[in-house]
Each structure stands twice: as structure tokens, then as C-alpha cells.
Wavefront OBJ file of the C-alpha trace (Angstrom):
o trace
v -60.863 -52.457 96.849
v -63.105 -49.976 98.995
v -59.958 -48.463 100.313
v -58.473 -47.336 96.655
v -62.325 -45.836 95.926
v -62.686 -44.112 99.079
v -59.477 -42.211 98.725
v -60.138 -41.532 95.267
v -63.257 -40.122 96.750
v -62.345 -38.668 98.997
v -59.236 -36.520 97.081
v -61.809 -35.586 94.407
v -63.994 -34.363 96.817
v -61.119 -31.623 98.158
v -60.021 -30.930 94.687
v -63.675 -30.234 93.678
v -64.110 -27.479 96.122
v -61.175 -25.813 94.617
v -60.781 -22.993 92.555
v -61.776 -23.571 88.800
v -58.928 -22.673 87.342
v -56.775 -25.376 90.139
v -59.066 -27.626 89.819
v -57.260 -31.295 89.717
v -57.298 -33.338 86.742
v -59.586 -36.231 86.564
v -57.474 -39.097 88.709
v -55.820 -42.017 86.368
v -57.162 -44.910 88.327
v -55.705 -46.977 85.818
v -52.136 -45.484 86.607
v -53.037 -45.668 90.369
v -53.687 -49.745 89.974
v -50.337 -49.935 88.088
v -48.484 -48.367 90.786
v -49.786 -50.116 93.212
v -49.534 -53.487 91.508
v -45.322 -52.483 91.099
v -45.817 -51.145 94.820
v -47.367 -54.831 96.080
v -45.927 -54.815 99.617
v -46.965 -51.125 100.305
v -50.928 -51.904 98.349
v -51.287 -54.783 100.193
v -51.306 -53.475 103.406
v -54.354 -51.679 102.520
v -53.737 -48.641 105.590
v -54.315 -44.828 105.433
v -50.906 -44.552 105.299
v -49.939 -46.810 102.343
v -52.460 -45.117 99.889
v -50.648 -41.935 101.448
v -47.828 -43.042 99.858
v -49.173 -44.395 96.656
v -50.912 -41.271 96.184
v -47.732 -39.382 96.657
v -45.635 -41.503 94.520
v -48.281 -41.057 91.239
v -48.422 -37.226 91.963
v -44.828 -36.734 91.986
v -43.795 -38.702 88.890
v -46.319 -36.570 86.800
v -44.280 -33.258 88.468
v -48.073 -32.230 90.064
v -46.727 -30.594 92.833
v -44.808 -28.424 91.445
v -46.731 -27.488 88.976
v -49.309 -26.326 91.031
v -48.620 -25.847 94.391
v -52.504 -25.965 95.682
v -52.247 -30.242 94.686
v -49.422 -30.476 97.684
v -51.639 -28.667 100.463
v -54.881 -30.823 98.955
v -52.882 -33.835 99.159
v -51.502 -32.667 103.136
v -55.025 -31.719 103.639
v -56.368 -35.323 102.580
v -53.524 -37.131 104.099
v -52.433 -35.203 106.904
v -50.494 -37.735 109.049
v -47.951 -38.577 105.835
v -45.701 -36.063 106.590
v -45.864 -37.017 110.619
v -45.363 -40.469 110.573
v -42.224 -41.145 112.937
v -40.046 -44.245 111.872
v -39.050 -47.038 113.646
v -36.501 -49.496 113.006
v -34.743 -52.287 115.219
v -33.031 -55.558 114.329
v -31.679 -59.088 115.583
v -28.773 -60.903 114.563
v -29.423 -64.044 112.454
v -26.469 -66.351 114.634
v -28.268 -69.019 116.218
v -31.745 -69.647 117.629
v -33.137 -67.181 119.639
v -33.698 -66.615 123.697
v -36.561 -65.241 125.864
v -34.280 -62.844 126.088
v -34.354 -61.804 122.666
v -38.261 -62.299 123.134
v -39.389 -60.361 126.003
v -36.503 -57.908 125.901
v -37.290 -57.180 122.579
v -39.134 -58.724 119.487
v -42.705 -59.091 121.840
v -42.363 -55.322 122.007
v -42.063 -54.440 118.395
v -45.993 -54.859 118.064
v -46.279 -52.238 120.504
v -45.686 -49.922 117.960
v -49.144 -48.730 115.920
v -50.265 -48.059 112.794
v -49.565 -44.254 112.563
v -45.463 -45.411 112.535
v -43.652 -46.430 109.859
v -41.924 -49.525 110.967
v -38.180 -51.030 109.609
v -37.455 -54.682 111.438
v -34.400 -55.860 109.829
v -32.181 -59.339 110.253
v -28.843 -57.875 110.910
v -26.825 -60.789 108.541
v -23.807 -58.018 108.220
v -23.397 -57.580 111.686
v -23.209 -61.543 112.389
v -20.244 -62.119 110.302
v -17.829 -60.135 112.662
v -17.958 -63.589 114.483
v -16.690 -66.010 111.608
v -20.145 -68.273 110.601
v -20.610 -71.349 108.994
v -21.635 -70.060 105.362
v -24.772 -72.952 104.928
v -26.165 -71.765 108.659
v -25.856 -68.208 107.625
v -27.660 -68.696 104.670
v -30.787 -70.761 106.569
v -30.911 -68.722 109.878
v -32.150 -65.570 107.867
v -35.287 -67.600 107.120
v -35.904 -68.664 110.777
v -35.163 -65.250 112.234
v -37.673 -63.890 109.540
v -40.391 -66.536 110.224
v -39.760 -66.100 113.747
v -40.713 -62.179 113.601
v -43.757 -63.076 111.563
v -44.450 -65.896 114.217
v -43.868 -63.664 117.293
v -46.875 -60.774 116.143
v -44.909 -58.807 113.323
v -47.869 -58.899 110.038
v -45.434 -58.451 107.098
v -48.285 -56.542 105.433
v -48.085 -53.596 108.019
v -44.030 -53.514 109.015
v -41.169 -53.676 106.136
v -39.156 -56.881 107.113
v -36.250 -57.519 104.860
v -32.704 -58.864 105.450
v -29.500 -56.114 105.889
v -27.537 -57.258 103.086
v -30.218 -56.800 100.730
v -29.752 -53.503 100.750
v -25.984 -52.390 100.420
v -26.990 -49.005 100.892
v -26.025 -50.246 104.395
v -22.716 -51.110 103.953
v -21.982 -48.196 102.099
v -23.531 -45.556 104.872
v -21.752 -47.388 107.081
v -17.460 -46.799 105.565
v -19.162 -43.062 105.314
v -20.156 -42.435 108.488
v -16.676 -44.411 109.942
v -15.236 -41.286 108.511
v -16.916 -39.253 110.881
v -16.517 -41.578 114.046
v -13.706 -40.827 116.483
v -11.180 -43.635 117.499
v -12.003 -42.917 120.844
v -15.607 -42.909 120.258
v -15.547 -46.750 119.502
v -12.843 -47.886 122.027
v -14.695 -47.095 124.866
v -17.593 -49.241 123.726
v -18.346 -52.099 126.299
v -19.268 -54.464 124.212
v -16.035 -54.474 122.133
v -14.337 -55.191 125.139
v -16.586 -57.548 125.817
v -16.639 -59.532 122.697
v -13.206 -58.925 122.350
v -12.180 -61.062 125.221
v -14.634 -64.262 124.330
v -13.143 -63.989 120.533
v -9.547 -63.683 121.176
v -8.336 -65.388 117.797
v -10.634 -63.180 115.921
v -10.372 -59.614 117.271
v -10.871 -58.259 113.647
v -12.106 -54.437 112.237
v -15.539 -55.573 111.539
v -15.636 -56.194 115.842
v -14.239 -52.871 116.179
v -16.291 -50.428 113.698
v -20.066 -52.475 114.752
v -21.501 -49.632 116.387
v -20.781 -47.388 113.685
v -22.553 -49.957 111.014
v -25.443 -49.963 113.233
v -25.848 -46.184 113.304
v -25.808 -46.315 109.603
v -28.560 -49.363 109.713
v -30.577 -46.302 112.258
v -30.095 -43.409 110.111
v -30.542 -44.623 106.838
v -34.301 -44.594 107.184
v -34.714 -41.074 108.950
v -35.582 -43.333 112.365
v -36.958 -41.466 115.201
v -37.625 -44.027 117.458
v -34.822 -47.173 118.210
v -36.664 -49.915 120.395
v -33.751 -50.835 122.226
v -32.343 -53.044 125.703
v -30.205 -51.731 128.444
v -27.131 -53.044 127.242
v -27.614 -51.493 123.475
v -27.910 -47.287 125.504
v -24.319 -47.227 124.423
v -24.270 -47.665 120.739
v -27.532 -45.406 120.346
v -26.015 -42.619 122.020
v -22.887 -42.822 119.587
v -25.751 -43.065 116.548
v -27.315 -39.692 117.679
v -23.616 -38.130 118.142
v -22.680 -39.037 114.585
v -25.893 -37.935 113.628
v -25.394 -34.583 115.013
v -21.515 -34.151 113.810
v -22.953 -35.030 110.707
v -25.460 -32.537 110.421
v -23.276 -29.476 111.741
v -20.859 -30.069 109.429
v -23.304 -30.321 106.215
v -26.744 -29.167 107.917
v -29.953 -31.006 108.182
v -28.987 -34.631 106.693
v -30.008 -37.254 109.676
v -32.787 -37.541 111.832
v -31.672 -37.512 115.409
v -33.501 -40.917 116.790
v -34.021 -41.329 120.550
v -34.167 -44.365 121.993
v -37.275 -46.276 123.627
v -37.313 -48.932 126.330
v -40.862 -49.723 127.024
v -42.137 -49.793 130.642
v -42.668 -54.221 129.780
v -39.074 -54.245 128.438
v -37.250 -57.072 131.022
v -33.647 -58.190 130.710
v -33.802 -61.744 131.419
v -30.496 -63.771 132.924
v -28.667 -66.658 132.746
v -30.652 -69.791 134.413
v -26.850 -70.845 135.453
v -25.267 -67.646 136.255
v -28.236 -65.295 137.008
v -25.823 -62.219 137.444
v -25.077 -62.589 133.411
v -27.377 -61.817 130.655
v -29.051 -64.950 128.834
v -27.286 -65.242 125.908
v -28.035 -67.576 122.799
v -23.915 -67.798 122.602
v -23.835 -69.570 126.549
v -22.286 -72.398 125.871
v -24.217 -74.300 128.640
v -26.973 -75.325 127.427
v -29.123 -75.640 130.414
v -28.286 -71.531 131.226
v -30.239 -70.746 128.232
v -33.992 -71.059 126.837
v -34.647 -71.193 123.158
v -38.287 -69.691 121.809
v -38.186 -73.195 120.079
v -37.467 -75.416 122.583
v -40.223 -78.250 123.252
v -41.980 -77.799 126.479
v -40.012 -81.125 127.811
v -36.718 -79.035 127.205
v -38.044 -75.871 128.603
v -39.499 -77.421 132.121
v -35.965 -79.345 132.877
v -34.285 -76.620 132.183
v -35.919 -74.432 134.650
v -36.117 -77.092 137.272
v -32.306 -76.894 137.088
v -31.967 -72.861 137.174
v -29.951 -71.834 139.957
v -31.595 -70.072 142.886
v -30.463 -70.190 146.552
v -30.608 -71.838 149.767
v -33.528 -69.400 151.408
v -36.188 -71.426 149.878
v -38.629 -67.701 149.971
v -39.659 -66.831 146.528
v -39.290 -63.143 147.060
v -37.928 -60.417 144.659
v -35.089 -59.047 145.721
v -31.122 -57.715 144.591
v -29.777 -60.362 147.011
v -31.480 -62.990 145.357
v -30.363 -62.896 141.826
v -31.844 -66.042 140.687
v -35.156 -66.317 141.913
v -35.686 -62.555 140.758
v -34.555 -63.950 137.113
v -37.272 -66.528 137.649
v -40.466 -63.991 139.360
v -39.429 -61.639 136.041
v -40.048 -64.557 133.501
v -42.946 -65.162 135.130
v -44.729 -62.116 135.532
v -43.469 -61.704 131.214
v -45.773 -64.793 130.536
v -48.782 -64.134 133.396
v -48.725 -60.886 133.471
v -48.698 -60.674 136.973
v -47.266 -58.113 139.160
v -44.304 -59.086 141.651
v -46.756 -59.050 144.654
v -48.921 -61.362 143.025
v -46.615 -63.703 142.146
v -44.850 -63.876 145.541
v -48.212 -64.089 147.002
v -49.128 -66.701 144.879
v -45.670 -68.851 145.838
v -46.216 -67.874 149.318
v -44.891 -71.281 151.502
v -44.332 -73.101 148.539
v -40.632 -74.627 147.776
v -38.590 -73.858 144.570
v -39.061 -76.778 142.891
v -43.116 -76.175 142.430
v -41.895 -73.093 141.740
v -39.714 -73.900 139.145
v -42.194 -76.219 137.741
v -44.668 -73.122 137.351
v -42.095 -70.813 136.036
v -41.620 -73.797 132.673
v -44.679 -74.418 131.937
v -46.033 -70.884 131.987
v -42.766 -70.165 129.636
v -43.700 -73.078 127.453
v -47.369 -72.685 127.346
v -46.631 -68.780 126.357
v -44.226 -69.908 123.650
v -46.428 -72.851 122.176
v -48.484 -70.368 119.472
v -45.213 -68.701 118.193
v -43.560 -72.269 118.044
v -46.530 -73.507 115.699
v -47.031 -70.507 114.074
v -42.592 -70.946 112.930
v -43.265 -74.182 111.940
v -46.150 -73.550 109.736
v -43.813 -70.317 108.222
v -40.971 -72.866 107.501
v -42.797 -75.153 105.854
v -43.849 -72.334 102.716
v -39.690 -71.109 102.036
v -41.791 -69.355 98.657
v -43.513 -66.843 101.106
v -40.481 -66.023 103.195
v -38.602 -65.757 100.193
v -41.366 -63.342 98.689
v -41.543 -61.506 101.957
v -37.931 -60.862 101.709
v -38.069 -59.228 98.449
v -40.710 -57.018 99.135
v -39.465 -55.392 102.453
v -35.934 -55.235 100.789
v -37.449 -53.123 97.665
v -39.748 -50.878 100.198
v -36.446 -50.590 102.307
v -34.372 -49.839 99.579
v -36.278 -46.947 98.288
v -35.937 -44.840 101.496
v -32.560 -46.008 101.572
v -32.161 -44.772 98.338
v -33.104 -41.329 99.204
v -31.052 -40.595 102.149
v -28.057 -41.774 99.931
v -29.107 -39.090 97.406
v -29.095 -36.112 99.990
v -25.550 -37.998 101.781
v -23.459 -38.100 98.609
v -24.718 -34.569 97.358
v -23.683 -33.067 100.692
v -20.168 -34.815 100.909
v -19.772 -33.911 97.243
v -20.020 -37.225 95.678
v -20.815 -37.269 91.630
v -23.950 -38.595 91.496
l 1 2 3 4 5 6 7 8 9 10 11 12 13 14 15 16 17 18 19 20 21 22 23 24 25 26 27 28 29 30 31 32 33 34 35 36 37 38 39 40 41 42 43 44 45 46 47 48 49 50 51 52 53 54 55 56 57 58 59 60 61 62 63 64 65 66 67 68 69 70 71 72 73 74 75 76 77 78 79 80 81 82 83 84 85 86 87 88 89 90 91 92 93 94 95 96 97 98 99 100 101 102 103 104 105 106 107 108 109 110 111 112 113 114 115 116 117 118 119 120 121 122 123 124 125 126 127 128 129 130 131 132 133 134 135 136 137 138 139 140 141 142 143 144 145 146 147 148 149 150 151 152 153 154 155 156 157 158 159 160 161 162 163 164 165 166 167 168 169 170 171 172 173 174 175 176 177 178 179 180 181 182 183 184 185 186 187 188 189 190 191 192 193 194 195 196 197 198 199 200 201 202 203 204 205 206 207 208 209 210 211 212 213 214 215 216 217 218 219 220 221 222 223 224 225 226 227 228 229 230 231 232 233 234 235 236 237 238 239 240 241 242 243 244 245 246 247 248 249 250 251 252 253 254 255 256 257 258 259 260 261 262 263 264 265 266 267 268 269 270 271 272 273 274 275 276 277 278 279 280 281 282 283 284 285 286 287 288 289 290 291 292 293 294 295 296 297 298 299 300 301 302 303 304 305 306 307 308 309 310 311 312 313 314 315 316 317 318 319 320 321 322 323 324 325 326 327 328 329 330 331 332 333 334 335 336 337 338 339 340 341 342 343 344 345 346 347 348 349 350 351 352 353 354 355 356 357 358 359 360 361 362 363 364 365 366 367 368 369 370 371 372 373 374 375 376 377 378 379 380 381 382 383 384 385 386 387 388 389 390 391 392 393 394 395 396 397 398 399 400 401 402 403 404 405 406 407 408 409 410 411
């Protein structure tokens, strides 16, 4: 493992130069190996950063730091982006098969994220059930929306990718921090009302208190960046309020995140009602596109996507529907507006149309292969899940500790 000797190396090296009477035992590599093999997720991904960690981890359970305080600034010296690292964390609902939407608004952009972050993508199973579910679907979807991060560009060696309920350190963050969300706070969230009206019969707590359970899903792992979409400002800006409250009340506890919409982000409409988001829950099926649809499926369903009777493919408020249709394209060319309006320049909407599927389903083909192949091995989703919830559960595990001592819990 050239890695693991190159660090060790490389620490001995530092610790060499040091003062004889600091000078660093010889390192356990034996001990090292152990860790790591109990670390597996974290070892495997073989990065500066992960042998950062292990490193850490060995030092503190044999107390080195603070028994000499010279090991810590060796150790900072050696590994100086540990303590820098910024977190990042988003997540997707598990309820139903995902859009483009979901795809170019959001889980494309999660790769754009490097190495020097430490990076939380999580399938948000709590969140789904304020809608009631059918308990066998629940169970299978977290499997698909897993495979389908790994299949859209997310290496599960190099981002922690484990399922909400795995770690209840969620759930419990989440009744703590309601105690320190207004009433008001959460009533004036839009998309209460909004769900609120298409689930009449089920207008239950769960519906109400979401925002609040997703601020606990944000600052449970210190996050300081929050990929998210235009429609999701809302519920990040109540985060980083309780946050704040929070942390006058009991001092530092919670990292303040701020939000990030990259420049690439789009928000993608309804092929039927392009003045309406796409969303997976439509329940015309011909308003929405599915990453798995076949390429048949894709293609007639943008040959019937509403435009207008101008027949100009031109980009523009006033033309809601073939703006939907220049924005998917340019997500799967990568072409800029005037390009693709040149391109269309005197030609109708249905070759337009035609163009705008195939590009879609020629763009989607890899990650549609790549899902299948993921299905197909249930033991390595299943493995994949473990290991992100055990990685996520130990920085759970240590905001928890700092929360309950500040509120005055018994530990």
C-alpha cells in the first residue's frame, strides 16, 4: 500500500527532526493496519485525507496528543488540510424513480465537489414517510436511489453514502432542535403549504416539522456547504437560523452552513405544464422524464411536451415551454443558448423535439447501464450501506456528545 508507507514516511521524517527528548515513538504499523482494516470505508479510499484521519484516530486513542503537545503540531504540520476540510452534505428522497430534474438540478452536481471536502450524500428514507408509503417500495427504493448515486458519478470510496435511518442520531437531533424552532418559523414555509394542499387527508406533524428534521440531517455533520435548488433557499435559511439561536444560547455548537447553487444548476419543468416544476409525484406521466426511462419512452415523451404556436425556438420568459426544452438541451450538449437557437434556426418543433430526446436519452444511457449493473450485486449496495452509515455515524456521534453536554443531558 504505497500510500500507508509514504505517510509513515513521511511522519517519521518530521518527528525525526525533532527534539530528542520529543522525539515520537517508533509508529505501530501493525496497529495502523488494524485500524484501518476496522476503518475499511475510510482505508479504502486510499486519499491524503483518509490516512489524515486514520492517523488521527491511532494518535488519539493512545492519549499522544496530550501527552505531548509537539505530536499535534507534527501531525498539523504533516497533514495540514485535516483541520480545513469543509463538509458537504445533501440528500434525495427515496419515493419513486427519479427526474432530470433531480439529475441536472442536483445529483450531476454533487461530483463537482473535490477531494479536499469531506462529502455526506444521504437517502432521506425519514423524510419520505411524511407522505404515507407502501412499506415493500420503501424498503427497495433505498437500493435504487443508492445505485443511482453510484451510477450518476458519486465513487462510494471517496463520498460517505449511507441511508438516514441508519443513523438515529438524526431523528434524535431533529425533536432537539424542534425545541428551538418557532411556530411561526415553520408556518410560513412554502412548501408546507404546498404539500399540504396535494395531501389533504394526510396533513400530519411529520409534514409540518420537515424543515426542522432537515436542519438536523445539515448540522449533524458540522456542514459548511448545502448543494441545494431554488425551491430548497427556504429551509436552508431556517437551518442557519436554528443554528445560530442554538449557538447564542449555549455558544459554539453548530457550524453555520451556507448554501451553494452552482453556476450549471437548472430547474427543469413540467413537459405538460412548463410553468410547474418537473416533479417525480406528476401524475401525468407524459409531464415527467425518469433517469430510467428507455430511449423509446424518453423521445415520445418529448415529442409531446407542450410548446406554443410561434414555431421560433428562441429562449425567452414568454415562451415557457420551449425555454424548458433549450435548458435540457444545453444540460446534455453543453451548449450555450445562442448556439442552440442558432443551431434550430428555421427548423419546426417537432425536429426540435426529436433532438431535445435523443440528446436526453443518449446522455442518460451510461447512468442507465451503469444502475442496472449496481442492481444486479444487492451484496455491494448492501455493504456500501453499512460502511457510509458507520463513517456517518461516528461524526454524528460527536456532535451528539457536545449537544447533550450543552443542554445538560446525562451522558
Amino acid at each position: 500500500m504505497p500510500f500507508f508507507s509514504h505517510f509513515c514516511r513521511q511522519l517519521q521524517n518530521k518527528v525525526a527532526a525533532a527534539p530528542k527528548e520529543n522525539r515520537f515513538p517508533a509508529l505501530d504499523k501493525r496497529k495502523v493496519r488494524v485500524i484501518m482494516i476496522k476503518n475499511e470505508n475510510t482505508a479504502k479510499r486510499r486519499s491524503y485525507a483518509a490516512f489524515a484521519e486514520i492517523f488521527h484516530f491511532v494518535f488519539v486513542e493512545n492519549h499522544l496528543f496530550s501527552q505531548k503537545p509537539l505530536y499535534f503540531e507534527l501531525f498539523k504540520e504533516t497533514f495540514p488540510m485535516i483541520g480545513d476540510m469543509k463538509t458537504v452534505l445533501s440528500g434525495v428522497q427515496p419515493s419513486g424513480n427519479l427526474t432530470i430534474g433531480n439529475y441536472l438540478g442536483a445529483i450531476r452536481n454533487f461530483t463537482a465537489f473535490p477531494d479536499e471536502y469531506k462529502r455526506f450524500y444521504c437517502v432521506v428514507d425519514l423524510h419520505a414517510i411524511t407522505v404515507r408509503q407502501v412499506p415493500a417500495e420503501l424498503r427497495r427504493r433505498p437500493y435504487e436511489t443508492l445505485a443511482l448515486y453510484m451510477a450518476c458519478g458519486l465513487d462510494e470510496t471517496k463520498n460517505t453514502l449511507f441511508v438516514q435511518s441508519h443513523v438515529p442520531a438524526h431523528a434524535e437531533l431533529g425533536w432537539i432542535l424542534d425545541c428551538y424552532t418557532m411556530f411561526g418559523e415553520l408556518s410560513r414555509m412554502t412548501q408546507f403549504k404546498d404539500k399540504s394542499s396535494k395531501h389533504s387527508e394526510n396533513v400530519n406533524a411529520g409534514l409540518f416539522t420537515y424543515p426542522t428534521l432537515m436542519a438536523s440531517d445539515i448540522l449533524l455533520y458540522q456542514t459548511d456547504v448545502v448543494p441545494v435548488g431554488i425551491d430548497q433557499k427556504q429551509h436552508l435559511e431556517l437551518a442557519r437560523n436554528i443554528a445560530e439561536r442554538f449557538n447564542q444560547v449555549y455558544g459554539d455548537t453548530f457550524t453555520v452552513p451556507d448554501g451553494y447553487i452552482s453556476k450549471d444548476t437548472m430547474k427543469i419543468m413540467s413537459l405538460a405544464e412548463p410553468t410547474a416544476k418537473m416533479s417525480k409525484s406528476d401524475p401525468n406521466p407524459n409531464a415527467v422524464v425518469y433517469i430510467l426511462d428507455s430511449k423509446d419512452d424518453i423521445i415520445r415523451k418529448f415529442k409531446k411536451a407542450v410548446t406554443d404556436s410561434e414555431a421560433e425556438v428562441r429562449f425567452s420568459e414568454d415562451k415557457p415551454g420551449v425555454s424548458n426544452l433549450i435548458t435540457i438541451y444545453r444540460a446534455f450538449t453543453g451548449k450555450s443558448v445562442e448556439e442552440v437557437e442558432a443551431e434550430f434556426r428555421g427548423c419546426g418543433y417537432g425536429d426540435f423535439k426529436l433532438a431535445v430526446g435523443e440528446a436526453c436519452a443518449d446522455g442518460l444511457a451510461p447512468v442507465r447501464d451503469e444502475f442496472a449493473r449496481l442492481m444486479a450485486d444487492k451484496a455491494h449496495l448492501e455493504a456500501v450501506m453499512k460502511a457510509g452509515a458507520d463513517e456517518a455515524a461516528y461524526y454524528a456521534r460527536k456532535t451528539m456528545s457536545k449537544v447533550r453536554r450543552k443542554i445538560g443531558f446525562v451522558n
